[in-house]
Every structure is written in C-alpha cells, then in structure tokens.
C-alpha positions as CSV (number, residue, x, y, z in Angstrom):
1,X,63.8,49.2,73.6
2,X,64.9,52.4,72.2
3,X,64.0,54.2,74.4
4,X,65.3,52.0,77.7
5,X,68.7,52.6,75.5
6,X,68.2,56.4,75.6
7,X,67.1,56.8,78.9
8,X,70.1,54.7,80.5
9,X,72.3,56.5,78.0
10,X,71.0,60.3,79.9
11,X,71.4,58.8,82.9
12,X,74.7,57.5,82.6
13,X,76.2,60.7,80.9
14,X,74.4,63.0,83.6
15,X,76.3,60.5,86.6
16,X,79.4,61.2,84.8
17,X,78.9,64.7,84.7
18,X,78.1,64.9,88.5
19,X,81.2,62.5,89.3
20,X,83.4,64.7,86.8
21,X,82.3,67.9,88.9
22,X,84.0,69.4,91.4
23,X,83.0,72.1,93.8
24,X,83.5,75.8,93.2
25,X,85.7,77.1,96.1
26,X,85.4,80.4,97.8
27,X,87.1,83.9,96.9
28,X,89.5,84.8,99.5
29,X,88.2,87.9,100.8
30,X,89.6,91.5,100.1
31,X,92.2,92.7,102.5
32,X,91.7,95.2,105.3
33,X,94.0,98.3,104.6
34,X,95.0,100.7,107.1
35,X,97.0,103.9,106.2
36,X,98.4,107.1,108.0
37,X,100.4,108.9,110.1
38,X,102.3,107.7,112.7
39,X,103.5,109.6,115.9
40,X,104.0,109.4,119.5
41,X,104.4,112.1,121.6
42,X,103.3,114.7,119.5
43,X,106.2,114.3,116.9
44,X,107.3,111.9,113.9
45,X,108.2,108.2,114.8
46,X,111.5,108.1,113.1
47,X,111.6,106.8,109.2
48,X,112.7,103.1,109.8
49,X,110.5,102.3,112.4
50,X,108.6,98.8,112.0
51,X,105.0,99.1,112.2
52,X,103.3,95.5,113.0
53,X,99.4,94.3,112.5
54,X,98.6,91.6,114.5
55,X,95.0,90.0,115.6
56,X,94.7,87.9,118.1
57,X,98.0,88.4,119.5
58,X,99.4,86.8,115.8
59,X,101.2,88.9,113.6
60,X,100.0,89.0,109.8
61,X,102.1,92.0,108.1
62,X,104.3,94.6,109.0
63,X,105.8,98.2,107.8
64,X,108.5,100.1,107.6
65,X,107.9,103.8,108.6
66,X,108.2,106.4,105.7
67,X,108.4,110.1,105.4
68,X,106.5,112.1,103.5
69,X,105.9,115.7,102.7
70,X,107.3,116.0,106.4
71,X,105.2,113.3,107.9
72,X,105.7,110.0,109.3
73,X,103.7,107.5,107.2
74,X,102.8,103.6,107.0
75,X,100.5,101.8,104.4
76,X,99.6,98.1,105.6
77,X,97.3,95.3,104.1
78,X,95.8,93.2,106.5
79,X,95.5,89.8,105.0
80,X,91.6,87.9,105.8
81,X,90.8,84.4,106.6
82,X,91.0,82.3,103.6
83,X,88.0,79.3,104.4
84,X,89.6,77.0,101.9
85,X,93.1,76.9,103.1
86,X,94.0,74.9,107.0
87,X,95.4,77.4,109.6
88,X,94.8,80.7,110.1
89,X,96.0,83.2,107.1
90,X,94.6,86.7,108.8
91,X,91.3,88.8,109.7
92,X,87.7,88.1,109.8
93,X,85.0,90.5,109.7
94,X,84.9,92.0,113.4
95,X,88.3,91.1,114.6
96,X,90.1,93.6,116.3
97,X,93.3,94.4,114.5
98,X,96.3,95.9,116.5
99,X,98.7,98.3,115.3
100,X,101.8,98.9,117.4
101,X,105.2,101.0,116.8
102,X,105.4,101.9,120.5
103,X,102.2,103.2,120.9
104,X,98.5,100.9,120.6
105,X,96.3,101.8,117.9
106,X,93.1,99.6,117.1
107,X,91.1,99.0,114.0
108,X,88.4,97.0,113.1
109,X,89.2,94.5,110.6
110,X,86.8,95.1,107.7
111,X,87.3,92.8,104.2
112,X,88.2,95.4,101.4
113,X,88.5,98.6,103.1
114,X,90.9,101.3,102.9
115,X,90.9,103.1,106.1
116,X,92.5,106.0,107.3
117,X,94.3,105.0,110.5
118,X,96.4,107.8,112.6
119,X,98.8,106.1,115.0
120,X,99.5,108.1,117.7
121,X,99.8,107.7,121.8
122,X,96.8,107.7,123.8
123,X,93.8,107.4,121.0
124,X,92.2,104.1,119.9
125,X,89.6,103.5,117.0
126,X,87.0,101.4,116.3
127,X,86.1,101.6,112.6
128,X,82.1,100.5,111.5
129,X,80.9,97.4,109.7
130,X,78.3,97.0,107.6
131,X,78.5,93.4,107.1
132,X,79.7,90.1,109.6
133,X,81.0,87.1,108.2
134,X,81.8,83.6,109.8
C-alpha cells in the first residue's frame, strides 16, 4: 500500500511539473550591421542625407548621413526575423538587404555581422555566409 501511495504520489508531482512547464522560446538573432562611406559620383553625399535598409522591398531602419574626418559616413543595424513574434520584424540569413541614398548598394543579410559596406554608384556586393537559417 505504501508503495501504490508513493508511486501515485511521483506521478502526480511529475504531471504537475510537466503542466507547470512552459516552453523555452528562441533568442532573437543578432542584427546584421553594415557601415561605410557613402558617395555618388565620386564625391561625399551631403551630411543629412537619409540612408534606408530595406529587404524585400520593406523598410527596417534608416540613417542619417555623417561626416567624418572628411568623409561621408552611415552606421545601420539591420534588425532579423524574430520566430516568436507574428509579422515580419527584419532579415533572415540569405536575404538580400538594399541600401539606397540615391544610389543601390546590396548586402547579404548575415545574423551578427559587422560589415564594411561602401555605398557608392555603380558597385554592388554580395557578402558570404557561413551559415543558413529558416
């Protein structure tokens, strides 16, 4: 009898433990960051200028043009695609990110990356991934 007690008792407790569980969610990935100079034309886009990120035609950040020891500069963070939350929130691994300030520069969205990115007329990049993810 004591041990039908004891038994039921473990079982009970471990039910309560799975029912009291909940499931471990994912980590957001890392954001794709792009940084450089940007120019058109062969001289400095003027400080000011916007600088947008978009993928798939959606734009997920933008910035505002900087000078710096006599350059024109940007800095972005592309957000990635958060599993656990509904919509679309940014990249995933192989997307084609597009940067544009007048001229079309593309980089290959890459989770936790910090990429140097030139933006200039006429040149496009495609950066390297060592991983996919989907």
């Amino acid at each position: 009898m004591k041990r039908y007690r004891l038994f039921t008792i473990l079982i009970l407790t471990f039910s309560l433990v799975l029912l009291c569980a909940t499931p471990a969610l994912a980590v957001p990935p890392l954001p794709s960051s792009f940084y450089g100079t940007a120019r058109l034309n062969g001289t400095n886009v003027p400080a000011g200028t916007v600088v947008t990120a978009k993928i798939n035609g959606v734009q997920y950040t933008a910035y505002t043009i900087t000078m710096y020891n006599g350059n024109t500069v940007y800095s972005l963070d592309v957000p990635g695609e958060d599993p656990d939350v509904a919509g679309i929130q940014g990249g995933k691994e192989g997307d084609t990110a597009v940067f544009f300030i007048g001229a079309t520069q593309t980089g290959t969205w890459h989770s936790g990356t910090n990429v140097v990115l030139n933006i200039s007329d006429g040149t496009s990049f495609s950066l390297f991934l060592p991983f996919v993810r989907r």
